[in-house]
KEDOFI-57389 format. One line per 10 residues: number of its first residue (from 1); their letters; for each residue x, y, z of C-alpha. Coordinates in nm, 4 decimals. Example, Ala and Ser with C-alpha at 12.3 -4.5 7.8 and 13.67 -1.06 7.14 Angstrom:
1> AS> 1.2300,-0.4500,0.7800  1.3670,-0.1060,0.7140
END
This chain:
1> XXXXXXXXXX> 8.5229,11.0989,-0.8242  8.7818,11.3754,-0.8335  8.6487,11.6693,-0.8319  8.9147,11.8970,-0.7625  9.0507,11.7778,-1.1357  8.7204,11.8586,-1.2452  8.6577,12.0309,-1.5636  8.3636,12.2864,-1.4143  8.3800,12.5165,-1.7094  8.3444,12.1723,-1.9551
11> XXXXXXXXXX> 8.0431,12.0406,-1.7607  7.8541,12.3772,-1.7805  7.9138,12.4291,-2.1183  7.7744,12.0500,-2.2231  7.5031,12.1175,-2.0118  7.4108,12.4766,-2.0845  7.4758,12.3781,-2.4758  7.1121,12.1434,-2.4863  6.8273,12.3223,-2.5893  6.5945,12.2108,-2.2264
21> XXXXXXXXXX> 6.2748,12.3950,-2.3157  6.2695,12.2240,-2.6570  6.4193,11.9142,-2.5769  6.1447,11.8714,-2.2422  5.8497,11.9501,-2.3929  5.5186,11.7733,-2.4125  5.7558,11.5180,-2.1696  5.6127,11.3607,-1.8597  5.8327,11.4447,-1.4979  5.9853,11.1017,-1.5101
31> XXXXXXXXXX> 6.0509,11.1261,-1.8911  6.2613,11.4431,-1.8305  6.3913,11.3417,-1.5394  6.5393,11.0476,-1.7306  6.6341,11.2586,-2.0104  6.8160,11.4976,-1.8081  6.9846,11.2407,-1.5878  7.1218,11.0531,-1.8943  7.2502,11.4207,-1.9882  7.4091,11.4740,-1.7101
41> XXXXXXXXXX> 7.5975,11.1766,-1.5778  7.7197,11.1251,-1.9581  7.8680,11.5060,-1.8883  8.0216,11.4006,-1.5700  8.1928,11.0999,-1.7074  8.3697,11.3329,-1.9303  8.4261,11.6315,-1.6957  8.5067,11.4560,-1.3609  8.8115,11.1973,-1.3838  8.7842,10.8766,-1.1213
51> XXXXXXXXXX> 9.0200,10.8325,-0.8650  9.2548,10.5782,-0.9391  9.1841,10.3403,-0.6375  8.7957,10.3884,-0.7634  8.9904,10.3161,-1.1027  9.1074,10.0010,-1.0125  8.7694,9.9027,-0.8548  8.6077,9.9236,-1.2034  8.8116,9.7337,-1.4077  8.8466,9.4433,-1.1067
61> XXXXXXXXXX> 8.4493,9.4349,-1.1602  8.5067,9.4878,-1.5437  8.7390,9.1697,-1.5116  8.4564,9.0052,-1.2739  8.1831,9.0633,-1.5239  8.4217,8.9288,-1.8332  8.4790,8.5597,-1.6349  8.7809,8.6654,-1.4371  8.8347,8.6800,-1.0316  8.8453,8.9934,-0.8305
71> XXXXXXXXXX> 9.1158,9.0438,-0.5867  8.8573,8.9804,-0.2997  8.7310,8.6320,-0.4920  9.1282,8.5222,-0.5009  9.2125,8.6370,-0.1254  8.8779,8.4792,-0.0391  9.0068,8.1453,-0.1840  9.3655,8.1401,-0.1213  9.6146,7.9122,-0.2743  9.5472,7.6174,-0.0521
81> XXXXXXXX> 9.1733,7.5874,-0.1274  9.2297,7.5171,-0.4767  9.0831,7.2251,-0.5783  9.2880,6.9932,-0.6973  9.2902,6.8894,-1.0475  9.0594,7.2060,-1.1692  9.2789,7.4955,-1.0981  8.9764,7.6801,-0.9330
END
């Protein structure tokens, strides 16, 4: 994370902006723990930008997760352990 481009006065204002007392009661700990963090890191994902190296890392693993190789899977291999005839 970035957080000298974070957006402080953004984050407090989505935060301060939900109604706790109502929204946590008759809750259990771990229910409004949940409920909180769910809150919060949804906040944070619009208030605190991603470095772009940490960028990059995400959408290798987004490309991972959708069938494709990572970097690491591709160096890992290299061109002359391809095996023949498959093109993996």
């Amino acid at each position: 994370m970035d957080l000298r481009r974070a957006n402080f006065g953004l984050l407090k204002e989505l935060l301060g902006g939900i109604p706790w007392a109502r929204a946590l009661k008759g809750r259990g700990v771990q229910e409004c723990w949940s409920l909180f963090k769910c809150h919060f890191l949804h906040a944070q994902e619009r208030c605190v930008p991603l470095r772009k190296e940490i960028q990059q890392r995400r959408q290798e693993t987004s490309m991972v997760e959708q069938g494709g190789s990572s970097r690491a899977q591709v160096e890992e291999k290299g061109p002359w352990n391809v095996e023949r005839g498959t093109g993996h």
